[in-house]
C-alpha positions as CSV (number, residue, x, y, z in Angstrom):
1,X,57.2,183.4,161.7
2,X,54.6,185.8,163.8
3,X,56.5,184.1,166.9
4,X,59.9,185.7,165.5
5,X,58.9,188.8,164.6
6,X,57.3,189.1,168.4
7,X,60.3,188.5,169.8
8,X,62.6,191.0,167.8
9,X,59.6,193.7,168.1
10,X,59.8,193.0,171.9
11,X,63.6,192.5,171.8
12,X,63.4,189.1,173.7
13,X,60.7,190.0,175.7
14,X,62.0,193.4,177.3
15,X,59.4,195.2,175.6
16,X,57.4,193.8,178.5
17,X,59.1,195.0,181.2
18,X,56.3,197.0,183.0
19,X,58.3,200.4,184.3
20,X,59.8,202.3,180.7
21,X,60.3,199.1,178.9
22,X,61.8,201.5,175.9
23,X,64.4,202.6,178.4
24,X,65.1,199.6,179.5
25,X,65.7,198.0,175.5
26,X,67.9,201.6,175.4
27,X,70.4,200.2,178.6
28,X,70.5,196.5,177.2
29,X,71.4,197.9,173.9
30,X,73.6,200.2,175.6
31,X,75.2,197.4,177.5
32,X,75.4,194.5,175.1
33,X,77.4,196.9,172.8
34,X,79.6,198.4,175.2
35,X,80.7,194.5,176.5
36,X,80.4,193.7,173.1
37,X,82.5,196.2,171.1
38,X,85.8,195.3,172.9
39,X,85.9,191.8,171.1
40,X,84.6,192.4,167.9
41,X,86.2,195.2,166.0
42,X,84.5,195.4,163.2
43,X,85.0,198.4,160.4
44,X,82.4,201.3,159.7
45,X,80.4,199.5,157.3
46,X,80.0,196.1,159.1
47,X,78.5,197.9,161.8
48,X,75.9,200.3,159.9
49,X,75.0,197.1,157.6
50,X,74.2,195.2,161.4
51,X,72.3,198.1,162.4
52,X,70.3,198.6,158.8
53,X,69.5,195.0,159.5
54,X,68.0,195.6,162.5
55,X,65.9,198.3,160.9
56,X,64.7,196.3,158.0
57,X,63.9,193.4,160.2
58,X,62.2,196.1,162.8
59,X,59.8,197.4,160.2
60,X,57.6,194.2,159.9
61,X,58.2,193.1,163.4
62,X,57.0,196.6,164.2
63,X,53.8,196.8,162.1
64,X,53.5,192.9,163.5
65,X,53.4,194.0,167.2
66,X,50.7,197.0,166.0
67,X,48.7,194.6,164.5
68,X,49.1,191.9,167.8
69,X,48.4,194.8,170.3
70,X,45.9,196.7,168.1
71,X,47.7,199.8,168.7
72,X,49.8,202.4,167.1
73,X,53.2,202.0,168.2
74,X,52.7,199.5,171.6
75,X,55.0,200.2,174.1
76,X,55.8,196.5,174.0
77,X,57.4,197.0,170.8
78,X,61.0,198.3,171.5
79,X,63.2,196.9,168.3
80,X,63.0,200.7,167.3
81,X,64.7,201.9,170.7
82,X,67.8,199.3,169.8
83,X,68.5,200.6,166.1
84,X,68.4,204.1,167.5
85,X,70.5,203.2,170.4
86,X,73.1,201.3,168.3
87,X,73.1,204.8,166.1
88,X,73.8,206.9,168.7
89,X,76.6,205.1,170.0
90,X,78.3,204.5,166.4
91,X,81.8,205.5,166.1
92,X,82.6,206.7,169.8
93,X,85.6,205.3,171.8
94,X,85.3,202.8,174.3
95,X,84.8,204.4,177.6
96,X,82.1,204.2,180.0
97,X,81.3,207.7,180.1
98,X,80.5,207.6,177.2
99,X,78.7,205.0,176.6
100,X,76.3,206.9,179.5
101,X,76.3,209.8,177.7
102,X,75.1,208.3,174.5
103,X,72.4,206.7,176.4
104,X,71.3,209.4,178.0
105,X,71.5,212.1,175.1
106,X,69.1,209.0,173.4
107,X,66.7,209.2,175.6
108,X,66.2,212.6,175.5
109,X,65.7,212.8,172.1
110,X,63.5,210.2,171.5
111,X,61.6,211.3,174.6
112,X,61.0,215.0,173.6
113,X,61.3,214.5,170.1
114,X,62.6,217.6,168.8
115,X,61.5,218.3,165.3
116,X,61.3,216.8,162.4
117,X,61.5,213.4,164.8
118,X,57.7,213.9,166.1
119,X,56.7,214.3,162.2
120,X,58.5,211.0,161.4
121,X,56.6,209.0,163.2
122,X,53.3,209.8,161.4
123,X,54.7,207.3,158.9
124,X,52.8,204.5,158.3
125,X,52.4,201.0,160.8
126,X,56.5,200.1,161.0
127,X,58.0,202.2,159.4
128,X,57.0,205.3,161.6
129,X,57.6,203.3,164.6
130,X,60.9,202.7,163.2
131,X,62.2,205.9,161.5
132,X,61.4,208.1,164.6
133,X,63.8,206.3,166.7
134,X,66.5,206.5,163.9
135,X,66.0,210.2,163.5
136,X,66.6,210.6,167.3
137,X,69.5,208.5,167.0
138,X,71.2,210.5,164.2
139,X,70.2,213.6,166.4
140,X,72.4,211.4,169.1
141,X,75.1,210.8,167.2
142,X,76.0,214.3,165.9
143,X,75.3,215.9,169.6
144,X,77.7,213.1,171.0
145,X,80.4,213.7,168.9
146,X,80.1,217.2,168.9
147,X,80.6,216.8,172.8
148,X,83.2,214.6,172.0
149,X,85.1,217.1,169.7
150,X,84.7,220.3,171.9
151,X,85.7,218.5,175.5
């Protein structure tokens, strides 16, 4: 069972990538649902009950990975980057741009952590490494399809 949970905390093992590896679960997530999406249309709620999944699986696999690399939130452990990535791509149409956009707005957010994200993640073991990176994917979301709706 600790074997599973290090491999979702490290999302197969990107989480040791040694350049940004949160970045780097943030384009695979990015990818895998953009190739994805085209074949599997699935409604609204499939697709926020896949990504609650991932959260509720995230939160011991996250508090696992604290307690493997004695550390709060180890950059190794990048499950939190792919729920918030999967947020902040919910809903939008299929186009590259996009999909690069949402990315990108991600990023930011979860780098610079505009308030209340940097408060979240003072929760405790998993559950602060998780709910930061779902805050700045909500924060995603609305910015993306506020672009979406103005351009």
């Amino acid at each position: 069972m600790k074997r599973i949970l290090f491999i979702i905390a490290t999302f197969f093992y990107v989480g040791y990538l040694p350049v940004a590896p949160g970045t780097w679960a943030s384009l695979a997530t990015t990818a895998l649902v953009y190739f994805i999406r085209p074949y599997w249309q699935a409604p609204v709620y499939i697709q926020l009950a896949i990504i609650f999944v991932v959260f509720l699986i995230g939160i011991p696999a996250a508090s696992h990975a604290e307690k493997h690399f004695d550390k709060k939130d180890p950059r190794q452990c990048v499950i939190d980057e792919v729920a918030g990535q999967m947020i902040s791509l919910l809903l939008i149409p299929h186009s590259i741009v996009l999909y690069v956009a949402g990315f990108f707005i991600f990023r930011f957010f979860d780098i610079f952590k505009p308030f209340p994200i940097k408060h979240l993640e003072k929760a405790p073991h998993g559950v602060g490494i998780m709910i930061d990176d779902v805050a700045a994917g909500l924060y995603s979301l609305a910015l993306l399809h506020l672009l979406i709706y103005i351009f």
